[in-house]
PALUMBA-326234 format. One line per 3 residues: their letters; for each residue y, x, z of N, C-alpha, C. Coordinates in steps of 0.2 Angstrom, whole numbers. Layout:
REM residues N
A = Y:X:Z:Y:X:Z:Y:X:Z ~ ... .
END
This chain:
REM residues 114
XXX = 526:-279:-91:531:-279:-87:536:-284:-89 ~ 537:-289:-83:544:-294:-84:550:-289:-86 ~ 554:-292:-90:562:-290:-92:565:-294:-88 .
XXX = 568:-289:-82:574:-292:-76:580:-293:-79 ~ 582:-289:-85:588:-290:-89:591:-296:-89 ~ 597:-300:-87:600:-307:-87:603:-307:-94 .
XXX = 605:-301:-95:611:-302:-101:610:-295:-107 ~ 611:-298:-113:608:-294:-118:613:-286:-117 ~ 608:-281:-119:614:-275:-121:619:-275:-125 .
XXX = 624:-271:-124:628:-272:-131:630:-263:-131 ~ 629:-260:-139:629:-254:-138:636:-253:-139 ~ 639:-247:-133:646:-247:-135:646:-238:-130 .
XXX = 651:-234:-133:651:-228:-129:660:-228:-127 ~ 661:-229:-120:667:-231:-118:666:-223:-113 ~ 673:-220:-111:675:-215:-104:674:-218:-98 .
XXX = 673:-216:-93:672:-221:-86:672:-213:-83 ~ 677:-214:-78:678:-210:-71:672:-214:-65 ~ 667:-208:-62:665:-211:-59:665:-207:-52 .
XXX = 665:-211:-46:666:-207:-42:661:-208:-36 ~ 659:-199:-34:653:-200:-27:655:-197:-21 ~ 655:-198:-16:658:-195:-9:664:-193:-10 .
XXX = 669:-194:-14:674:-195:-14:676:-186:-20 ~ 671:-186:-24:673:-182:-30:671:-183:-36 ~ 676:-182:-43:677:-188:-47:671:-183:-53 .
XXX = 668:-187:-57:664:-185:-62:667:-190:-68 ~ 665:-187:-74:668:-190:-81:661:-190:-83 ~ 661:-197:-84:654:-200:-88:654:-205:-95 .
XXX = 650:-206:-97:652:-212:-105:645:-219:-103 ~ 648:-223:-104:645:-228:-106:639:-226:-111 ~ 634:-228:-113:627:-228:-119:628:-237:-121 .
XXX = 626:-242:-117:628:-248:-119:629:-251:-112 ~ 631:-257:-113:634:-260:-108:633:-269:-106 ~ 634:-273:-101:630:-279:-101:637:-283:-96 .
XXX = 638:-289:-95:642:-291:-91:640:-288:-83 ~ 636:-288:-82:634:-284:-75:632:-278:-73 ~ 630:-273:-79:629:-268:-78:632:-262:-86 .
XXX = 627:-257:-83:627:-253:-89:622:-245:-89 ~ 622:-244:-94:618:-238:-93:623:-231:-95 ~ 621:-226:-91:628:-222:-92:624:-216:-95 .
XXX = 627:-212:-98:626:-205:-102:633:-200:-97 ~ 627:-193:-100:634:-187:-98:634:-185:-90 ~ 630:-187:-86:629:-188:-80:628:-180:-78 .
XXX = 633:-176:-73:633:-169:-71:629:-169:-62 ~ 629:-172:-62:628:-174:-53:620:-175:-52 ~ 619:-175:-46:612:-178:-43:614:-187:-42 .
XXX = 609:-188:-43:611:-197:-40:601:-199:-40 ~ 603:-204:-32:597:-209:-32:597:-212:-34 ~ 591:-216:-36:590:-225:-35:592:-230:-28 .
XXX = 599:-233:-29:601:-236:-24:608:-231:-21 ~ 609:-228:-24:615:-226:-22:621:-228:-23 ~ 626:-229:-22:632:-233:-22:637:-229:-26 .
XXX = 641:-230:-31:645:-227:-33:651:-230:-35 ~ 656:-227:-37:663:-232:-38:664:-228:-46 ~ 666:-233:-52:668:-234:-57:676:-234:-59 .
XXX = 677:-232:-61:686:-234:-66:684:-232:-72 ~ 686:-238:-75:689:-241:-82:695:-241:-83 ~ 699:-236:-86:706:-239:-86:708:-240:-80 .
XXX = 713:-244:-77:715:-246:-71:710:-250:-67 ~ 705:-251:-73:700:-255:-64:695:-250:-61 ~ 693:-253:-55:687:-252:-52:684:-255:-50 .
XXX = 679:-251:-50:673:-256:-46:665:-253:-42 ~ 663:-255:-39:657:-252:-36:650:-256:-37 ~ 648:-251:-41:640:-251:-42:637:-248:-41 .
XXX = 629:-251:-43:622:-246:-38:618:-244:-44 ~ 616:-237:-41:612:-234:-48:605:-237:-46 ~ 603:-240:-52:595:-243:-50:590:-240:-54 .
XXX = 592:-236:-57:586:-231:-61:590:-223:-64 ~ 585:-217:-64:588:-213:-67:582:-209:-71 ~ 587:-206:-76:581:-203:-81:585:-196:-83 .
XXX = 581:-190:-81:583:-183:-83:582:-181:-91 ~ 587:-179:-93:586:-180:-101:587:-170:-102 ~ 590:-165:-96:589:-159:-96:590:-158:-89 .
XXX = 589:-151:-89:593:-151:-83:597:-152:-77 ~ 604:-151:-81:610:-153:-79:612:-157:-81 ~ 608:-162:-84:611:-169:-88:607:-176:-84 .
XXX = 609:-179:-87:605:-189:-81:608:-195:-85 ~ 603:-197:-85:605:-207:-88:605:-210:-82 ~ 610:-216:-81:609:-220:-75:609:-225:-78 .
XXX = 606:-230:-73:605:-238:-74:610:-240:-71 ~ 615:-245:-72:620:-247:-65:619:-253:-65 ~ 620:-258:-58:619:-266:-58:629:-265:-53 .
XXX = 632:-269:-56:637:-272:-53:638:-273:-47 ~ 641:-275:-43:643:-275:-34:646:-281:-33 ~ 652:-278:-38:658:-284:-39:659:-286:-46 .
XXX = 660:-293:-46:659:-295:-53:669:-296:-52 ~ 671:-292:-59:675:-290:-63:677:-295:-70 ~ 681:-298:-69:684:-301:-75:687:-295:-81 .
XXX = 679:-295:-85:683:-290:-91:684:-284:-89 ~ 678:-280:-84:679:-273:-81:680:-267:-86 ~ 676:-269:-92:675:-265:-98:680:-264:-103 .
XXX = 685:-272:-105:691:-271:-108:687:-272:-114 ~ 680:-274:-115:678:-275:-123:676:-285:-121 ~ 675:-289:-126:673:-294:-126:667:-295:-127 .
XXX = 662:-298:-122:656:-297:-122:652:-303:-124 ~ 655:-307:-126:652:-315:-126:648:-314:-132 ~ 643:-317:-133:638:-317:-139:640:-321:-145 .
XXX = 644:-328:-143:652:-328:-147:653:-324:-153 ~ 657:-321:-150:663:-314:-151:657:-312:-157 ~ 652:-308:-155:647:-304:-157:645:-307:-165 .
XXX = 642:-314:-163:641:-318:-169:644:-320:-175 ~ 650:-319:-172:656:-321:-176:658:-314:-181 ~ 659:-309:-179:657:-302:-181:656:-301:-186 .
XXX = 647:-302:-185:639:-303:-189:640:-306:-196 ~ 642:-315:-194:642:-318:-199:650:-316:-203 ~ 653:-312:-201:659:-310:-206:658:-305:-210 .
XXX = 655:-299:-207:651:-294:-211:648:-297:-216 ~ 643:-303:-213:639:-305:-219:643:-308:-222 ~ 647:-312:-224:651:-315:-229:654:-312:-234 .
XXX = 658:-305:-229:660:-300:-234:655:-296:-241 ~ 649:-296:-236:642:-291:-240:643:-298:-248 ~ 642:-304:-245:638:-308:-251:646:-307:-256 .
XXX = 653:-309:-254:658:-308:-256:660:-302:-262 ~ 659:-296:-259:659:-289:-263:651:-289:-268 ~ 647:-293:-269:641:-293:-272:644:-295:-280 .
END
């Protein structure tokens, strides 16, 4: 199977209001990417290809759910891909950068405290 994925996951569990025909669900982030993410906590029916509206904080945005996975019952994971690209929709820094810089500071500290 090709990996569609453009951009690496980054695991982070953020609140996001998400909203369907015009009634709001509380969902969490599981990890997240610059154009999408995968969502946890999902109480609702939802398809593949369905349209939904997001808030983060003060922004919003609309996205399409492109896969979903029932984990019980009344529970769902969703795959989202972006609509609108969003400068900074999530409010976390997702540059690989950022990430590296991180990494190699933990590691400094590890050898450091050794």
């Amino acid at each position: 199977m090709l990996n569609k994925r453009i951009s690496t996951r980054r695991r982070m569990v953020l609140p996001v209001k998400v909203t369907l025909d015009a009634v709001n669900h509380l969902a969490h982030t599981i990890d997240i990417t610059h154009t999408g993410a995968r969502l946890g906590g999902l109480r609702t029916q939802l398809e593949p290809g369905t349209i939904i509206s997001l808030q983060r904080g003060s922004k919003k945005a609309k996205f399409r759910i492109t896969w979903i996975r029932k984990l019980a019952p009344n529970e769902l994971q969703a795959g989202i891909e972006s609509l609108e690209m969003q400068q900074n929709f999530w409010g976390v820094d997702l540059s690989d950068q950022a990430h590296e810089a991180k990494d190699d500071m933990k590691a400094l500290m590890t050898l450091l405290s050794s």
